[in-house]
N, C-alpha and C positions, 0 to 999 in steps of 0.2 A: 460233422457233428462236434459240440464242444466239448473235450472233454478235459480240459484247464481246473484244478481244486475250486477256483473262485469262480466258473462258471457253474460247477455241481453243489456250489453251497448257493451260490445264488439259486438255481432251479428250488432245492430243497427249500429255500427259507419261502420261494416265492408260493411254494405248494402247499407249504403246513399254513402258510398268512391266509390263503383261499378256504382250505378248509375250517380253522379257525374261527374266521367270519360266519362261515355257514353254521357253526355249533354255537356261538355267543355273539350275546344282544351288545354286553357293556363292555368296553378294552381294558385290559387290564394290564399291570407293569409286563407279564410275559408276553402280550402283545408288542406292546411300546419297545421293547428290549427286542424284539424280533425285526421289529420295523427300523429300527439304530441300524442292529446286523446288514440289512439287505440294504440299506442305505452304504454301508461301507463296503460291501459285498461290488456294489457298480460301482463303487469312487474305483477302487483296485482293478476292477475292468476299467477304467479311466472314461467309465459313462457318467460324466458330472451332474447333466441334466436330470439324468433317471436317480441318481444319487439325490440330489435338490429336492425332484418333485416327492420321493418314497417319504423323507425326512421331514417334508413340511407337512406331511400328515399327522403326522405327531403335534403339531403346535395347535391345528385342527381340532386336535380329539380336545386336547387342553382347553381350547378355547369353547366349546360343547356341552362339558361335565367336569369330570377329573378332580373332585374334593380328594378324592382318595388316592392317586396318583402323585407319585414322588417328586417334587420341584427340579431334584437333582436330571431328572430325567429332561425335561422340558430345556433345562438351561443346557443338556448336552446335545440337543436336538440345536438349536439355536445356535450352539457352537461350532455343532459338525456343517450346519448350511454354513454358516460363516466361512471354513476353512474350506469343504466343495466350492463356495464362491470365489475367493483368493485364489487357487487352485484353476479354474476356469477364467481368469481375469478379469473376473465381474469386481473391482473394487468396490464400487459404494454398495453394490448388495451385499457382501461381504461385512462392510461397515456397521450395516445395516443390522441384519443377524446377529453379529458381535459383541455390539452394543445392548443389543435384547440380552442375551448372554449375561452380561455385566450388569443390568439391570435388574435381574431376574436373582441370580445368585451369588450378588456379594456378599448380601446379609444370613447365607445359609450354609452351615458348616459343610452339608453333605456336598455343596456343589463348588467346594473353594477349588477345588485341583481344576476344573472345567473353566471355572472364572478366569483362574491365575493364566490359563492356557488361550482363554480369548483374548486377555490382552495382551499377551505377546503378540497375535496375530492382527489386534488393533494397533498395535505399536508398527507391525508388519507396514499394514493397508494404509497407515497415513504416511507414513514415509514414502514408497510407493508414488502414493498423490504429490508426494513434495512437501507435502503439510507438516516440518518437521516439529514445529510449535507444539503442535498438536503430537506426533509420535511422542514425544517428550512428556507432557502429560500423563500418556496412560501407560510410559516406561514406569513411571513413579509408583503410579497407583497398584499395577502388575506388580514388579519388584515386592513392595510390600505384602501381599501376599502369598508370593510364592515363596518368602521369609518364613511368614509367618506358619505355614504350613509343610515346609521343609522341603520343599520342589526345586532342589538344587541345579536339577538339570533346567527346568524352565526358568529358573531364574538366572542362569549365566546366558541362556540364550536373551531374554528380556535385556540383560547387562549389554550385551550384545547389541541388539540395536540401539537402547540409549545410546551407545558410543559410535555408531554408525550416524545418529542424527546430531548426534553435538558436533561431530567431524565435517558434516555438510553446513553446519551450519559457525564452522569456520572455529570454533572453543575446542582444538585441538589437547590441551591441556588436561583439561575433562574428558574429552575422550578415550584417552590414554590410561587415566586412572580407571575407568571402567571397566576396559577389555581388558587389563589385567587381570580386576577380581576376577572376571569372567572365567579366564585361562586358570588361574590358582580353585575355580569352583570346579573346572572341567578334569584337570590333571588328576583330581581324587575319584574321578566318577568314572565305573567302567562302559565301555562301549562310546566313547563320547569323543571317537575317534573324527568322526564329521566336522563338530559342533569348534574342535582344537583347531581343526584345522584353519577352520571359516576364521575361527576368532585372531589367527598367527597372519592370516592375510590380511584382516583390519588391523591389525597393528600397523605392518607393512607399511599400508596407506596414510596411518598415520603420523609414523614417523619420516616419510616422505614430505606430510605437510610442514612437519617441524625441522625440515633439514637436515636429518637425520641418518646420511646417506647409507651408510654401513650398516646398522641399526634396519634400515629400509629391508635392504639386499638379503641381509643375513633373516630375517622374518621371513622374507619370500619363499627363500630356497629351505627351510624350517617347515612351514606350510607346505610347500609343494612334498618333503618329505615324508610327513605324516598322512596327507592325502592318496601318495601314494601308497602306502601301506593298507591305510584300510578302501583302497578302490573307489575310494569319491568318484559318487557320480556325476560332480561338476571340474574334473580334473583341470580344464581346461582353465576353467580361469585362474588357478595357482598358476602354471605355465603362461597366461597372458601377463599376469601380473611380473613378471621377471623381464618379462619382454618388453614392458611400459616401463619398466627400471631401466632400461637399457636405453630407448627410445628418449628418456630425459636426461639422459648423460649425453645424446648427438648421436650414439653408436648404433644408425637405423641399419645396418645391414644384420647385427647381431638379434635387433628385436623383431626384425622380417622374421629371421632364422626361429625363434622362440614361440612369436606368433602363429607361423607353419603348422609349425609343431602340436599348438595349443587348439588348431583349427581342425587337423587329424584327427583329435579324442573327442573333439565338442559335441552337447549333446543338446542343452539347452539354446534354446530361437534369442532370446535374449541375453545369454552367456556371447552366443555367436555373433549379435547383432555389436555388441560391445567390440570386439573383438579384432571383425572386419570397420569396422571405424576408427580402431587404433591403425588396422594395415594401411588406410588410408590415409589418417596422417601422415605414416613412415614413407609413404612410396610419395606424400605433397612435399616432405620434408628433401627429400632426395628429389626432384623436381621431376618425377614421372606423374605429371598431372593426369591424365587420361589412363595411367592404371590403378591412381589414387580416384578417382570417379567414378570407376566401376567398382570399386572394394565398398566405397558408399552405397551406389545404387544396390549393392547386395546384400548388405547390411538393411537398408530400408525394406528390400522384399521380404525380409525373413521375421522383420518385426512387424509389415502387414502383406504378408501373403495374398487378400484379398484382393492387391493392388497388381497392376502386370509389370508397368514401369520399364517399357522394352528397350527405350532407350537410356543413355546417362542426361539427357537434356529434360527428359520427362518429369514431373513432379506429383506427388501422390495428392487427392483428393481430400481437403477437410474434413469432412464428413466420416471418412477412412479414419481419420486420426482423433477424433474426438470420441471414438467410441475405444481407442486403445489404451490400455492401462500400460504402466511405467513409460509415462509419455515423456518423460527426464532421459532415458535411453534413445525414442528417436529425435526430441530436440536436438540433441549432441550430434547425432549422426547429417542433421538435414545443416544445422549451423553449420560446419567443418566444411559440407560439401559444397553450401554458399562463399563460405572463406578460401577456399578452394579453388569456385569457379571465378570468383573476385581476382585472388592472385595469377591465376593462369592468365586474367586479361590484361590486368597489369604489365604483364611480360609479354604480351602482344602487343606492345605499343597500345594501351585501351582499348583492344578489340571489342564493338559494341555488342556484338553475338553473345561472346564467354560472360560480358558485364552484364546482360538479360538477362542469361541466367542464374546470375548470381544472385540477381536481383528478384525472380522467380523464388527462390530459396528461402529466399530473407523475408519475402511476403508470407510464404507456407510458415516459417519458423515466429513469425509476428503471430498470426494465428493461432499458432499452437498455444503462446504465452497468456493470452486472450482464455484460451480451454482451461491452461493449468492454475490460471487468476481465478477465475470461480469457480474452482476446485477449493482452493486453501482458504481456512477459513481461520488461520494464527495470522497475528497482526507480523509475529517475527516472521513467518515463513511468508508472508506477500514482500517483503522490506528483503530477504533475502533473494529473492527471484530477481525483483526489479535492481538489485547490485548485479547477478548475476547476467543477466539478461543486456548490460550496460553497453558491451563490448560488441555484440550483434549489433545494434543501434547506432555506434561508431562505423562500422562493416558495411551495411547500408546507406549510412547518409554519406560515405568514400564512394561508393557504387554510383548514386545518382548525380552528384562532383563530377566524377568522370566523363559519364554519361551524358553529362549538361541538362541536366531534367531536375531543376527546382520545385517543382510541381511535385514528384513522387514524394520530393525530401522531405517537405513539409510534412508527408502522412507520416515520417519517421522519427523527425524531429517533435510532431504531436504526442506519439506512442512512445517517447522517449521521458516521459516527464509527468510527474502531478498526477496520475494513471488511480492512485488510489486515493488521492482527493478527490478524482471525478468519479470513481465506484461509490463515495460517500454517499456526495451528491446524489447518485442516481437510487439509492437505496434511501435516504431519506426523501425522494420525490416519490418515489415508488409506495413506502410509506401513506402519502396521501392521499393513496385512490384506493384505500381499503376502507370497507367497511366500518361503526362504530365497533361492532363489536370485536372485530379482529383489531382495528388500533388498539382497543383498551387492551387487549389480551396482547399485544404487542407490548404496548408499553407497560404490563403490569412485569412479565418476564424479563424487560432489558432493566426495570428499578431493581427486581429480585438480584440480576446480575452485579448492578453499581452495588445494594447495598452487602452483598457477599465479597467481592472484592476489596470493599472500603471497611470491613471485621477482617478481613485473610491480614490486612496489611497492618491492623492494631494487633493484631495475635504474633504470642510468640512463636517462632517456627520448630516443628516437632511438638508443639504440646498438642493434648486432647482436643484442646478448642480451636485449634490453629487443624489438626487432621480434620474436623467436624467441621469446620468453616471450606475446606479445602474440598471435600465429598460432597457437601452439599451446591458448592459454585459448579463441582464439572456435570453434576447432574441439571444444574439450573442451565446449563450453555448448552448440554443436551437434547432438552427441553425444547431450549429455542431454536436450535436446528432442523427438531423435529415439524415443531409449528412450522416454520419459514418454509422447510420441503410442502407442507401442506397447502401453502398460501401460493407454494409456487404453480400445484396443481389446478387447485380451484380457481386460482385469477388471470388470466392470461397476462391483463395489461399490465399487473404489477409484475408478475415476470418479466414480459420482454421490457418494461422500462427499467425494471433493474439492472440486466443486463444488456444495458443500451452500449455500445463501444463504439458507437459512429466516432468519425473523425470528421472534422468540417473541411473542407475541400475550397480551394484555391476560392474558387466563384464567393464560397459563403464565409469566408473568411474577411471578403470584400465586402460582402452586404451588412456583413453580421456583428466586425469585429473593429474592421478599417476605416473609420469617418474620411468624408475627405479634409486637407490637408493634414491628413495622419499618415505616419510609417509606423512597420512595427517590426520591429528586430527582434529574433530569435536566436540564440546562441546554445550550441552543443559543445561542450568542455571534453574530449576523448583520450584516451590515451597518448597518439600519437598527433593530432592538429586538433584546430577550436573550430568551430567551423559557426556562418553567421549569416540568416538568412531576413533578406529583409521584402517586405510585401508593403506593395501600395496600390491604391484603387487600379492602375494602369499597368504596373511594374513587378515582376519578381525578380531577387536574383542573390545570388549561392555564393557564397565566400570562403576559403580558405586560410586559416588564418596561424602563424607559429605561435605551433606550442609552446615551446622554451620562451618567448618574450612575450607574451601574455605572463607567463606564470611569475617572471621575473616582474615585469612592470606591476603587476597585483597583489603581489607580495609585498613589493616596497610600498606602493598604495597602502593598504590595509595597515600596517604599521601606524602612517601617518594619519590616518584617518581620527583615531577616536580618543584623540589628546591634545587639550588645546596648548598645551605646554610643547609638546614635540612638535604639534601644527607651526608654533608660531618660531621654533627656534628654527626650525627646517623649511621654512616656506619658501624659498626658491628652489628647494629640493622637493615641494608639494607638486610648483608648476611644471618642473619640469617630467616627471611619472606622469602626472596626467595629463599634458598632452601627448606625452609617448601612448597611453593608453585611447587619447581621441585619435589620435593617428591611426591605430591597433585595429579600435572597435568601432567606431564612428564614420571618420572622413572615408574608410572605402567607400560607402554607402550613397556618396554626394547627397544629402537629402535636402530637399526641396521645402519640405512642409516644416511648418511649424512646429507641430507637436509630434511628437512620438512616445511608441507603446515598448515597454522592451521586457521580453521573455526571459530572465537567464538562468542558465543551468547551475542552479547551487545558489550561492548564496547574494542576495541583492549587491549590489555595487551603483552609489549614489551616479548616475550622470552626469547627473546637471552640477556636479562640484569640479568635472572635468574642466582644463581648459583650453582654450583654443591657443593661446600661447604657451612658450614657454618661458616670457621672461615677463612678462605681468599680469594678473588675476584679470584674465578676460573670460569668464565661466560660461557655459552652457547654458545655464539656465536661463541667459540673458535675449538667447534667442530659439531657445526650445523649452516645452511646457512637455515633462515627461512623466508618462506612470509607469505601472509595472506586472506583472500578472506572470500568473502560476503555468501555464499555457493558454495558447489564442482559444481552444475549447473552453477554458475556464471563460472568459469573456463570450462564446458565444453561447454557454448556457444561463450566464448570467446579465441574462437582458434585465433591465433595470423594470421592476412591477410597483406600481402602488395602489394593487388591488387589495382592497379592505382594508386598506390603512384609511383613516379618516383625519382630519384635521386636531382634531381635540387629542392624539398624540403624535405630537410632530417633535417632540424632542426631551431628552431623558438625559441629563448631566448628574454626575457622580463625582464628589470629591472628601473622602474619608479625613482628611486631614490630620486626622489622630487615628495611631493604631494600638491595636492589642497587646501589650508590653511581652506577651508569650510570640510573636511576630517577628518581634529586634526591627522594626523597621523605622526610621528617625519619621517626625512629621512635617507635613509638606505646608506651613504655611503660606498665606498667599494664593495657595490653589482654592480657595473658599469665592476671594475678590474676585482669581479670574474665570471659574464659572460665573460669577452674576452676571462680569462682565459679557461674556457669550451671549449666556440667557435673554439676557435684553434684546435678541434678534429673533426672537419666539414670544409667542403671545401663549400658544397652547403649549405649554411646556411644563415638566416637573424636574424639581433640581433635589438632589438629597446629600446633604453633608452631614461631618460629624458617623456619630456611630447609626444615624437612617442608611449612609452609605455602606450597608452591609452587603454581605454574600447573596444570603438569601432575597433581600430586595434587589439584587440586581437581574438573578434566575428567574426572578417572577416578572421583573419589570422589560427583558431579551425579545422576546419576539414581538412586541406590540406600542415601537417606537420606531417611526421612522428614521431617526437621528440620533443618534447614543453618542454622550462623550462622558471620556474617564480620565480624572486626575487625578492620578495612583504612581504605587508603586508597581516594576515588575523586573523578574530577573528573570535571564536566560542565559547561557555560553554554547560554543558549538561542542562540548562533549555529551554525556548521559543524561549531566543533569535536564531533569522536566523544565519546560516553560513553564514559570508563575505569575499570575495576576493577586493582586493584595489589594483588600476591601477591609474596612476597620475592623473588622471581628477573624476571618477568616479568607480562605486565600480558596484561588478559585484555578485548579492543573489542567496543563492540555490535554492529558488523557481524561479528566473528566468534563469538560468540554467539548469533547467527540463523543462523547457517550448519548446524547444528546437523540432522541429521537424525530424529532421535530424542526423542520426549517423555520427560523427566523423570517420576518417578512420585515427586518432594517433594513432598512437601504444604505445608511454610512455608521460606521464605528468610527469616530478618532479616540487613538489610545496614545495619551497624551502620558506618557508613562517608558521608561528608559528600557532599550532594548526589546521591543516588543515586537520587533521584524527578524530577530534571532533564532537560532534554535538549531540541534545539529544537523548538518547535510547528510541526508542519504542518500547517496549514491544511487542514481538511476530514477532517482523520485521528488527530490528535492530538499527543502530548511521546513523541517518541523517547529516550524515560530505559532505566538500565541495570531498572530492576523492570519497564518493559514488554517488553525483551527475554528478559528471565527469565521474563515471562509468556508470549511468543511460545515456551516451549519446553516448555510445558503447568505451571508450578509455581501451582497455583491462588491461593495468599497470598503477599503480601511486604511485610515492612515495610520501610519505605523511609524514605528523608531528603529533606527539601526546603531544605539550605540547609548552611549550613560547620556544624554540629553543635559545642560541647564535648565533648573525651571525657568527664568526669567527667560530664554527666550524660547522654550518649547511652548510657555506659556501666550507671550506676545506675538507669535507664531501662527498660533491656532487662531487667537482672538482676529490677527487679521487677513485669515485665511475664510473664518465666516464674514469678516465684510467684505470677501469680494464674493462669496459662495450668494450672498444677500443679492448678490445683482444677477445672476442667474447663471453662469456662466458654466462652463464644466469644470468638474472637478480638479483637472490639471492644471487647469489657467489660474484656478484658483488659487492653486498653492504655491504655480508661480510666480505669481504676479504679489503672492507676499512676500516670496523671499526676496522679491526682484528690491518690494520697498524697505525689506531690510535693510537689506546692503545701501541702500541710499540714505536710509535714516540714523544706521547702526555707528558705531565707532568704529575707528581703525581695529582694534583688538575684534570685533563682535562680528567682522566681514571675513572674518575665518573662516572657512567650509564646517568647521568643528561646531560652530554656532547653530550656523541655519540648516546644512544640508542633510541634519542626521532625520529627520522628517519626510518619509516618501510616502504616493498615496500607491498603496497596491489593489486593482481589480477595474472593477466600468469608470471612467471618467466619465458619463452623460452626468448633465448637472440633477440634481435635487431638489423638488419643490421645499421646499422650507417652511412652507403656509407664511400666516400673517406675523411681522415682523411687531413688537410692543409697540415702537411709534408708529406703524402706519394702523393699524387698530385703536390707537390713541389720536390719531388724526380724524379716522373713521369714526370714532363715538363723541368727537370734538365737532366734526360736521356736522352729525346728522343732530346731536346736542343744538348745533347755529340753527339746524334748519327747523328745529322744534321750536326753539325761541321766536324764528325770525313770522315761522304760521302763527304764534302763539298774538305775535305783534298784530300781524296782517289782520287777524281774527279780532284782535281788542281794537284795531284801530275801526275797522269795518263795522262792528258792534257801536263804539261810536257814533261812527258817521251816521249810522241807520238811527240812532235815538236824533242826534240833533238835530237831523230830516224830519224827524214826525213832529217834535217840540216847533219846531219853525212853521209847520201845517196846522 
């Protein structure tokens, strides 16, 4: 029988709740207050469920009656589910609850200490997810109240994780300043013995990051002091943490010793799980592979128990893993054990067994990032995963190299790249198969978002209006998460094509991606090799390529690339880098065809400016027609439509010529003549110059032209700064260009405008340039610029790039076959690569119907003009004949 204090309060509270009931109709706060109790009564019996189910009776009553019933009460019901959920590893129910919480009791004095306390726990739950964007967020808004209301303790712990997420997400700096205050709010606070301790270990960490080795050491064994004092019940990770000190200094036999130690007190499944992951680095480190395998496989059971996992070859079930929260803990563990089972083949002479299963690993661990990808809903924390995630990917496509299996690489080298340009994609597809009325309410929330964003950013930071701007965007983003979970319920199809992550597969890369005589080369840039995979209707095959002369030959490239000046003084120093670089990237390949597609990791690199010689300008381009694409995915979801386009908008030129003196941008004369000149290859066409060439007529006129060109300005470089697009009145950013709910149904953008293929490289995802935005909004081609262009010939360029686009051809041919008559027609100076080759097209080469061209529609109303005249003749001469017929009778 139980006779435990929290079992005899529980009985009690459950017995006066029953009779209770039985004496009164309507709940009242000593009800409510009783139902909280028994609610906390089974968390402490660590019954979460019965804790859950007791507590959401209360939200119940609320939602029933309750005029008279205290807010305060409801928002602590909503909190305590919150914290039981967190607690039981229900993350987004937790979320869930939390947020209700926040919702319910920001704006009420009584329930600020409850608010202030869910969002630490929100700061908690998205960290947790990885979602560190977003912990960071509701650090801010917490903090500020637990200020405001003097919660010193929830507020160093809030200080606390803010500096746990700026640290993941690499602003060590900031994080540092954080945990400080934390520790100076904690040192005055008694009882706050835990909270010091937790906070002297994140330093640790942190000053680890920053090199800081003594600083590191001396925090550790500080922390582990204080911990020991007041009996932390996470002892164990202070004593790991000493032990990973040691373990990155090389000295694995001390951090075995430490980790032992630390495995002895452990108490926590994911303290543990950590733990034995670090022992298995130490024991891969020391080259006991097979006791470093099992330290893994034990570290995996203990974060999913559910799983049996009898051998070290066995691998755990998806399904297992997408239902487990701090999925960040067993990524780490399942990676390591891939890197692991990699290396031990390695050392096997390529043993194909151990490289299976390394290769086994790396597929579960692809998965996994796939789960924690439509977790995170901060644009920083997706852009931090896919950096993080970069080196796995490297790991894997070494695995299938070995292995001589081209075929798997491809899924690696696809998941390697572009990953959230095609979630864009798949959410604005998804987007269209909703309802009117869920679009409208869709896009009425992503405008409420643009235009709170676009006041956050005129406000000054810290004023009223700037706080008021700032509360009302996290509740608008709310909002929309809330709707989107709803849409995900209600609609099937839009869910599962939201999260569509197919990869296209050798066969359909062929049918889908690869015309015949086309190649298409893929290139992975990694740590330690480059590696380059090329696919044709018949052929695959897997490249190895040095890193160190890649990065040297590309480097002195890039230099010379985007100065006609340097071009022309260095040009036998031009040809000779780049055919180091066809040698490099190209001639492995032996390619056969014609044209080729080329994928590359980071940032574009012109081709067809390579040359086949070293000691005279014999270019590529002469015998290959190249484009470019974000991944072969991106190409095969963007098959070319010209569904509901109609002729009567077949093309849309843009050239502002003059701009807004508040702009600084000089004007582009010239660019007026050569749109007209363009235009004369369209009959249904609209051109707008001058200040018509606005912002706002461009957003109006985006999706309902099959043919867009812009002769503008635009800047980009590879650091922070945004891609700009400049329109006579105003300027149009990449991030509001994504913002965008709506696919475009263009078929070709040229952005006849300088550096428009720029923007900086993200690591694991690619060049955030203005053509991959325009590609994020479904426009399947765009040609693009890689550098300050002349206008005279980015202009002359274009012009005779629609006269060959005029004869029907694909887009490649087209653009080579103009540069091709450059260079034949150009001057010595003008046969520069600096000239013509800063112009590539990126996405589908199939050609473009164009419609009717002014003269052949002027030939056509010229005809049928002859053929009216010519009846008109036939008719008067016949009318004639018939009188002088009768006159002669």
């Amino acid at each position: 029988m139980a006779t435990d204090p929290d079992s005899i309060q529980k009985i009690k509270l459950e017995s006066w709740l029953a009779q209770w009931k039985k004496c009164y109709a309507v709940a009242d706060s000593t009800y409510i207050n009783a139902l909280l109790q028994l609610g906390m009564a089974y968390r402490f019996a660590g019954d979460f469920n019965n804790a859950i189910k007791v507590t959401k009776k209360i939200i119940y009553i609320y939602g029933n009656s309750s005029k008279h019933l205290k807010k305060s009460d409801l928002v602590k019901a909503n909190y305590r589910i919150g914290v039981y959920s967190s607690a039981s590893q229900s993350t987004e129910n937790a979320i869930k609850y939390l947020s209700e919480a926040v919702r319910i009791g920001k704006n009420d004095n009584e329930s600020k200490t409850y608010t202030a306390s869910a969002y630490l726990y929100l700061v908690y739950a998205y960290y947790v997810k990885g979602d560190f964007q977003k912990a960071l967020s509701y650090a801010d808004l917490g903090e500020e109240i637990a200020t405001e209301i003097k919660d010193f303790e929830t507020l160093a712990e809030i200080l606390q994780q803010k500096a746990q997420a700026l640290a993941e997400l690499e602003r060590n700096r900031e994080a540092k300043t954080e945990v400080l205050k934390a520790i100076r709010i904690m040192q005055n606070l008694p009882e706050a013995c835990y909270s010091l301790a937790n906070q002297h270990r994140l330093l640790g960490d942190i000053n680890r990051a920053l090199h800081e080795k003594k600083e590191e050491l001396a925090e550790y064994l500080l922390a582990y002091e204080i911990a020991e004092k007041c009996e932390h019940k996470n002892l164990s990770d202070f004593i790991n943490a000493i032990g990973f000190y040691y373990y990155q200094n090389k000295d694995h036999d001390q951090a075995l010793k430490y980790y032992q130690k630390a495995l002895d007190v452990n108490k926590s499944a994911y303290s543990k799980g950590v733990l034995l992951d670090r022992m298995g680095l130490a024991y891969s480190a020391k080259k006991d592979y097979l006791k470093s395998l099992q330290y893994y496989q034990q570290g995996i059971r203990e974060l999913l128990p559910a799983e049996r996992l009898p051998e070290i070859t066995s691998v755990a079930k998806a399904q297992s893993i997408k239902i487990t929260a701090q999925k960040d803990y067993l990524l780490s563990l399942i990676q390591d054990q891939a890197d692991t089972w990699l290396t031990y083949g390695q050392i096997s002479k390529s043993d194909p067994v151990k490289l299976k299963n390394a290769l086994k690993n790396y597929m579960l661990a692809d998965t996994m990032i796939d789960f924690m990808r439509w977790e995170h809903t901060g644009y920083v924390s997706k852009l931090f995963w896919r950096n993080r995630t970069k080196a796995m990917y490297e790991h894997s496509i070494e695995t299938c190299y070995l292995l001589k299996d081209p075929e798997t690489a491809l899924y690696f080298f696809e998941k390697s790249r572009a990953v959230m340009l095609n979630d864009q994609l798949n959410e604005l597809g998804a987007n269209q198969r909703l309802s009117k009325k869920d679009a409208d309410q869709e896009r009425m929330v992503r405008q409420k978002i643009t235009d709170l964003q676009d006041q956050l950013s005129e406000s000054k930071p810290g004023s009223k209006q700037y706080l008021r701007f700032r509360d009302e965007l996290y509740n608008a983003q709310e909002e929309q998460q809330v709707f989107i979970r709803q849409l995900e319920k209600a609609n099937p199809q839009y869910y599962s094509y939201k999260y569509d992550n197919h990869v296209p597969s050798l066969r359909e890369v062929r049918e889908k991606v690869v015309a015949d005589g086309q190649t298409l080369i893929s290139y992975f840039v990694g740590d330690s090799a480059v590696y380059g995979l090329g696919i044709t209707k018949k052929g695959i095959d897997l490249k190895k390529i040095k890193l160190a002369d890649y990065q040297s030959y590309n480097s002195k490239f890039q230099k010379l690339l985007g100065s006609r000046e340097v071009q022309n003084k260095q040009f036998y120093d031009y040809l000779s880098v780049s055919n180091k670089l066809f040698a490099l990237l190209i001639a492995p390949f032996k390619i056969n065809s014609t044209r080729v597609i080329i994928s590359p990791d980071g940032n574009f690199l012109p081709f067809e400016s390579l040359s086949f010689s070293s000691e005279k300008p014999d270019f590529l381009v002469n015998k290959y027609a190249f484009s470019y694409t974000y991944s072969a995915s991106f190409l095969a979801k963007m098959k070319r439509s010209e569904k509901g386009l109609t002729t009567t908008n077949a093309f849309l030129g843009m050239a502002p010529v003059q701009f807004s003196k508040k702009l600084n941008q000089a004007s582009l004369p010239g660019s007026e003549i050569a749109l007209e000149a363009i235009n004369k290859h369209f009959f249904f066409s609209k051109s707008l110059t001058g200040q018509e060439a606005s912002r706002s007529s461009f957003l109006k006129e985006l999706s309902s032209h099959r043919i867009i060109q812009l002769l503008t300005h635009a800047s980009a470089d590879s650091t922070e700064t945004e891609p700009t697009l400049y329109f006579a009145d105003s300027t149009l950013t990449l991030s509001e260009l994504s913002s965008s709910s709506s696919l475009s149904k263009t078929q070709l953008l040229v952005l006849s405008a300088c550096r428009t293929g720029v923007g900086k490289n993200q690591k694991g995802e690619g060049v955030f340039s203005l053509a991959r935005g325009f590609a994020g909004i479904g426009i399947p081609s765009t040609l693009t610029t890689l550098w300050s262009v002349e206008n005279k010939s980015i202009y002359e360029l274009t012009e005779m790039f629609y006269d060959q686009l005029e004869k029907g051809v694909p887009l490649d041919i087209a653009l080579q076959q103009a540069q091709i008559e450059w260079l034949k027609t150009a001057s010595k100076s003008d046969q520069l690569p600096y000239s013509w080759a800063g112009m590539v097209l990126v996405g589908n080469a199939e050609p473009v119907d164009m419609g009717f061209s002014k003269m052949i529609m002027y030939f056509i109303i010229a005809s049928i003009a002859g053929l009216v005249l010519l009846l008109v003749f036939y008719l008067r001469k016949k009318s004639i004949q018939r009188k002088l017929s009768l006159h002669k009778y």
